[in-house]
C-alpha positions in Angstrom: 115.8 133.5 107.1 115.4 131.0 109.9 113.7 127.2 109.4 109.9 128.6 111.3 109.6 131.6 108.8 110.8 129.1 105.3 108.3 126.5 106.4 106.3 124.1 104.3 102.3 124.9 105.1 101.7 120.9 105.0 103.3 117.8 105.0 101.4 114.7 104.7 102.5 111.5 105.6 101.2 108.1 103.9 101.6 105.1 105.2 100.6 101.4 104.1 96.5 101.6 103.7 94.9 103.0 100.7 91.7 104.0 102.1 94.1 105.8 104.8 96.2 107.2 102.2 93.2 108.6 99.8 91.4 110.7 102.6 94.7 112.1 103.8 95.5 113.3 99.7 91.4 114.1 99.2 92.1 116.7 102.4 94.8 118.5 101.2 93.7 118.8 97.8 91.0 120.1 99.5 92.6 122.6 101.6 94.4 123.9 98.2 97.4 125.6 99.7 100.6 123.7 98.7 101.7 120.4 100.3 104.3 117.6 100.3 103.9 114.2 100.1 106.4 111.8 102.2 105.8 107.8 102.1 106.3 106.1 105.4 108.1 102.5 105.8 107.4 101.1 108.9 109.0 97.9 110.7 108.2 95.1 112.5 108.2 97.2 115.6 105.6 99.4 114.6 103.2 96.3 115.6 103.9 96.5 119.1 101.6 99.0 121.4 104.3 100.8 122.6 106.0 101.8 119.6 103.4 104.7 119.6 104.3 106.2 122.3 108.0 107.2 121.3 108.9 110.2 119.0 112.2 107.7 117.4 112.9 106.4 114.2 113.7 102.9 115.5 109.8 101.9 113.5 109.5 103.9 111.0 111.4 105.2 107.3 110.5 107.8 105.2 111.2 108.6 101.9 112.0 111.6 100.7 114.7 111.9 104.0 113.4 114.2 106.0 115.0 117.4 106.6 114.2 121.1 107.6 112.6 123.5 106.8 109.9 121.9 109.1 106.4 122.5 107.8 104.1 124.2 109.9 101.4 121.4 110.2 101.6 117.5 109.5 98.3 115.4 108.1 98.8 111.8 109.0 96.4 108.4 109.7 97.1 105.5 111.4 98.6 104.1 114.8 101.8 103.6 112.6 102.5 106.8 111.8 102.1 108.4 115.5 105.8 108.0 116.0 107.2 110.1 113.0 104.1 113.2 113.2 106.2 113.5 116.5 109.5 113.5 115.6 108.8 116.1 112.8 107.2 118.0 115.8 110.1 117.4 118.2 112.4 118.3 115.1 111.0 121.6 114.7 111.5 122.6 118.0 107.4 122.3 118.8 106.2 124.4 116.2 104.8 121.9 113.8 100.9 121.0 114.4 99.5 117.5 114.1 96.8 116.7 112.3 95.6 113.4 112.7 92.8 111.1 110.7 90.5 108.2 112.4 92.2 107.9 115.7 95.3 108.1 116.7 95.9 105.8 119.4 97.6 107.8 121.8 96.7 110.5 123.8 93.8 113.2 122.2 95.8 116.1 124.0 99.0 115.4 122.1 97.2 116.3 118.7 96.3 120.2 117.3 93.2 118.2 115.7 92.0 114.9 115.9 89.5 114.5 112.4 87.1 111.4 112.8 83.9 109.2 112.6 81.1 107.1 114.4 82.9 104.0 114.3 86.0 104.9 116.5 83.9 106.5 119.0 86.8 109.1 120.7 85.3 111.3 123.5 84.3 114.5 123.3 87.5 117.4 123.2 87.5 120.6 121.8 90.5 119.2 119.3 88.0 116.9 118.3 86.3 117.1 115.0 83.4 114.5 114.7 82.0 114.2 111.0 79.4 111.3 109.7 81.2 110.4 106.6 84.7 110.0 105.8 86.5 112.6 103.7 86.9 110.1 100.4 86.8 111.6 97.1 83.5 111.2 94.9 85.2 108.5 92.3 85.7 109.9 88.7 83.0 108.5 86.4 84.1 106.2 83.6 82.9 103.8 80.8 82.2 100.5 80.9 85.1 98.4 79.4 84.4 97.0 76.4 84.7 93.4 77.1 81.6 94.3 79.5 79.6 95.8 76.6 77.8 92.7 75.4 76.9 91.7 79.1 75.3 94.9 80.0 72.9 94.5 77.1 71.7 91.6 78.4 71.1 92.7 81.7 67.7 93.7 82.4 67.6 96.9 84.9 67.1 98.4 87.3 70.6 97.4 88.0 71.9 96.3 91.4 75.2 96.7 92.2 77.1 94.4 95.0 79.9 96.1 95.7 82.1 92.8 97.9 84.9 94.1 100.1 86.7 91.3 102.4 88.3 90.1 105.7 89.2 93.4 107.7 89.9 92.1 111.3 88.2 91.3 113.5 85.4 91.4 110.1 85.3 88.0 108.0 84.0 86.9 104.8 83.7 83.3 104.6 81.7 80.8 102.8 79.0 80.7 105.2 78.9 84.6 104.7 78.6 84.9 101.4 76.3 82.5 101.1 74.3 84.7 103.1 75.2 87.2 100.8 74.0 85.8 97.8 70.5 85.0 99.9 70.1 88.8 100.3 70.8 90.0 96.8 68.1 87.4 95.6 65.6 89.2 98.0 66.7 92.1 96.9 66.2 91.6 93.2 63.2 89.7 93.8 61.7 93.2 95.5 63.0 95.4 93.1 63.5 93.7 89.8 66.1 94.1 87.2 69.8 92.3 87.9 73.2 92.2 89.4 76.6 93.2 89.0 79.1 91.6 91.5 82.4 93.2 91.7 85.1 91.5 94.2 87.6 93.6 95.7 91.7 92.8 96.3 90.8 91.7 99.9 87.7 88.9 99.0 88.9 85.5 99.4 88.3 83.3 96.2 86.3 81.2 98.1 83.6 83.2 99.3 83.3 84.6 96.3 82.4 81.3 94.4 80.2 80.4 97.5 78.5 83.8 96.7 78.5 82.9 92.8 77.0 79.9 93.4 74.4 80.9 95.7 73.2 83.7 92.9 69.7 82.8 91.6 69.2 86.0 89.5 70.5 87.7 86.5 73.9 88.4 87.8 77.6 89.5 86.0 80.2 88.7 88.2 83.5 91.5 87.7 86.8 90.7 88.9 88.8 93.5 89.6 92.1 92.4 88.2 90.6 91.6 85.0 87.8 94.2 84.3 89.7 97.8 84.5 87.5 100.5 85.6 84.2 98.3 86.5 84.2 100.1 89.4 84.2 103.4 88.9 81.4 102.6 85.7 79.3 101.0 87.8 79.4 103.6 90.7 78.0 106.0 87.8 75.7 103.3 85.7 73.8 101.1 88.8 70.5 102.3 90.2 71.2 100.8 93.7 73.7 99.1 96.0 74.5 96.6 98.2 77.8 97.0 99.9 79.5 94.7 102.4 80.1 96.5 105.4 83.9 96.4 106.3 84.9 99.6 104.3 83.9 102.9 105.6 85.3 103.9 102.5 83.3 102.0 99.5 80.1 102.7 101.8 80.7 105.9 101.5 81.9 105.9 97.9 78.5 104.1 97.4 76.4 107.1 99.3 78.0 109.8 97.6 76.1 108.7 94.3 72.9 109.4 96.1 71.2 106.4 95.1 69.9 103.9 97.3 72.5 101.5 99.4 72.0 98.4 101.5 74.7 97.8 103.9 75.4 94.2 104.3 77.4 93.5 107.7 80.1 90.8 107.8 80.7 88.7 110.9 83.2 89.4 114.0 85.6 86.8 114.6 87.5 88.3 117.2 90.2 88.1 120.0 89.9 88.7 124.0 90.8 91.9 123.8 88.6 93.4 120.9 85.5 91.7 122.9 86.3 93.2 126.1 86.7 96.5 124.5 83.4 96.2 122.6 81.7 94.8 125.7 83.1 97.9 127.6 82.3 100.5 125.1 78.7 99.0 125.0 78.1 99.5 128.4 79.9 102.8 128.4 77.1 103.5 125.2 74.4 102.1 127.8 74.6 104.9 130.5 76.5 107.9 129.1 76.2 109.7 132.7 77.7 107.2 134.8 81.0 106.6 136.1 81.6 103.7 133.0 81.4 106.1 130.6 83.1 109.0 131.9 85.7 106.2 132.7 86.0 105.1 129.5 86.0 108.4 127.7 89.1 109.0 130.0 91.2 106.0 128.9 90.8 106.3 125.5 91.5 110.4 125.4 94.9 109.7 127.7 95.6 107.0 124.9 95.3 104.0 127.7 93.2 102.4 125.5 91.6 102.6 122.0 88.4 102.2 121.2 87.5 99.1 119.3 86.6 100.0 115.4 82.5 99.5 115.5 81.6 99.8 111.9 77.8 98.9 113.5 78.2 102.0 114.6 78.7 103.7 111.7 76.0 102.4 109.8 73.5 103.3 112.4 74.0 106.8 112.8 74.3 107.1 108.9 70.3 105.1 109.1 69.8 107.1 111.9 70.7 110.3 109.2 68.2 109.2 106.5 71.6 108.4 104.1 70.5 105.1 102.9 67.3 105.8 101.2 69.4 107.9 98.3 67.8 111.5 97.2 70.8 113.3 97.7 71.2 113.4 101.1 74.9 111.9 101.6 75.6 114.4 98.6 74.3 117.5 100.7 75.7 116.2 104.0 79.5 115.2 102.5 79.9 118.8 100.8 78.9 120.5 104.4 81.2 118.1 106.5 83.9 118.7 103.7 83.4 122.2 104.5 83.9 122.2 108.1 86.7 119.6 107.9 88.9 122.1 105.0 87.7 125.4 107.3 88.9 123.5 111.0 92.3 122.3 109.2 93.1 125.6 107.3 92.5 127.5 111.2 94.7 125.2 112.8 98.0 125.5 110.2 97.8 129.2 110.0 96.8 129.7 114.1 99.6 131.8 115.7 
């Protein structure tokens, strides 16, 4: 029996983000059809821009080693892990098909199917699948811990839930910020009553979170996520609202998908020459979608040239634009039809002839 006909229907390859790493597993649980897992190392040259452009393994590691039989498609995320979905196509002799979360950063024609959202804005292609929200799993509801118990008696509802993410270049959370922060969950209690539960994430700085402690004026617990196991995921399931700091596609959408009410809270940009001249470009590409800017633009980024600059304002106003912060179950409906379409494009594309 030769290495095409013993394939593997699906490897997917993780790299070094978890938000990456838990759409990419979400999908092909999803799919239900049996897959492998393989963890990708990558080294310092995976930074540089070329890197991506190279099916070598001078960048990257993987472990399990990687040997035949080839599967028949690869799942992957991530500029990083470019290079090795094309060596395993290159390996197999051009059989394997790429399948690729986000964006890619490199050229849209070199992918079977390119799965992504507002915020990267790629062109238009027919390997192009476009969806509102990510493909994130709806988080597994759990108790509140126990050393939380006595505090959530206290707390008057409706409850509030600030859900705090962090810096996530070019987006920053400083002091200034979340003082900010703190300004708008008064307001927000003040309009709707009740209290607070502020959860920080891995990525906030200690500092802006005690600026945004300090700048609290209502009933308010503060949970730290390396002390308070599974606040998270209690709170997800227990609060009647949200305000969510808008550098995580992810937690925005983790926040939706309980189809109550979410306020986005939007985080600075404190970026570099190049991320401001993309965004300045894209903008004015946005501003006249017939002219010769945008048809320019489109171009670049589909040959891989360039790559769109990640525009989480972008995201958040086509989900306002969709009716998905005002709760009532729309993210619900509109995540289980997207899932749908995502599952039925990705299942068409492995088993194509």
């Amino acid at each position: 029996m030769s290495d095409a006909t013993r394939a593997e229907p699906l490897w997917v390859l993780l790299g070094n983000r978890h938000g990456d790493n838990r759409q990419l597993q979400a999908i092909a649980d999803a799919l239900g059809r049996p897959y492998r897992t393989v963890q990708l190392y990558f080294g310092r040259g995976a930074r540089l821009t070329t890197a991506r452009w190279f099916a070598h393994r001078l960048t990257w590691r993987a472990e399990p080693e990687l040997s035949p039989p080839w599967p028949r498609a690869v799942l992957a995320a991530g500029r990083k892990s470019v290079p090795a979905a094309l060596w395993i196509r290159r390996a197999s002799g051009g059989r394997t098909r790429l399948i690729h979360v986000n964006r890619p950063w490199a050229p849209l024609a070199w992918f079977d199917l390119v799965v992504t959202t507002p915020q990267y804005a790629l062109p238009e292609r027919d390997n192009v699948l476009a969806n509102l929200l990510p493909f994130v799993p709806a988080v597994a509801p759990a108790p509140l811990p126990a050393s939380l118990a006595e505090c959530a008696a206290a707390l008057p509802r409706p409850w509030t839930a600030v859900l705090v993410g962090g810096n996530s270049r070019p987006f920053v959370l400083d002091e200034a910020t979340a003082t900010r922060l703190a300004a708008a969950v008064n307001a927000e209690l003040r309009a709707v009553g009740g209290s607070a539960w502020v959860l920080d994430s891995p990525r906030t700085p200690p500092a802006a979170m005690a600026a945004l402690e300090r700048g609290l004026e209502r009933p308010a617990q503060i949970v730290r996520w390396d002390r308070d196991k599974n606040a998270y995921a209690a709170l997800l399931g227990l609060a009647d609202r949200f305000v969510v700091t808008a550098d995580s596609a992810s937690m925005l959408t983790e926040a939706l998908l309980t189809g109550r009410p979410v306020t986005p809270f939007a985080l600075p940009a404190k970026a570099d020459w190049r991320w401001r001249l993309g965004a300045r470009w894209r903008a004015a590409a946005e501003g006249a979608p017939d002219s010769l800017t945008r048809r320019s633009f489109d171009r670049l980024v589909g040959l891989g040239l360039i790559s769109s600059v990640r525009d989480l304002g972008q995201l958040h106003r086509a989900l306002a634009d969709a009716g998905l912060f005002v709760g009532e179950g729309r993210a619900q409906a509109l995540a289980e039809a997207e899932r749908a379409r995502t599952v039925a494009r990705i299942a068409a594309t492995i088993d194509r002839p």
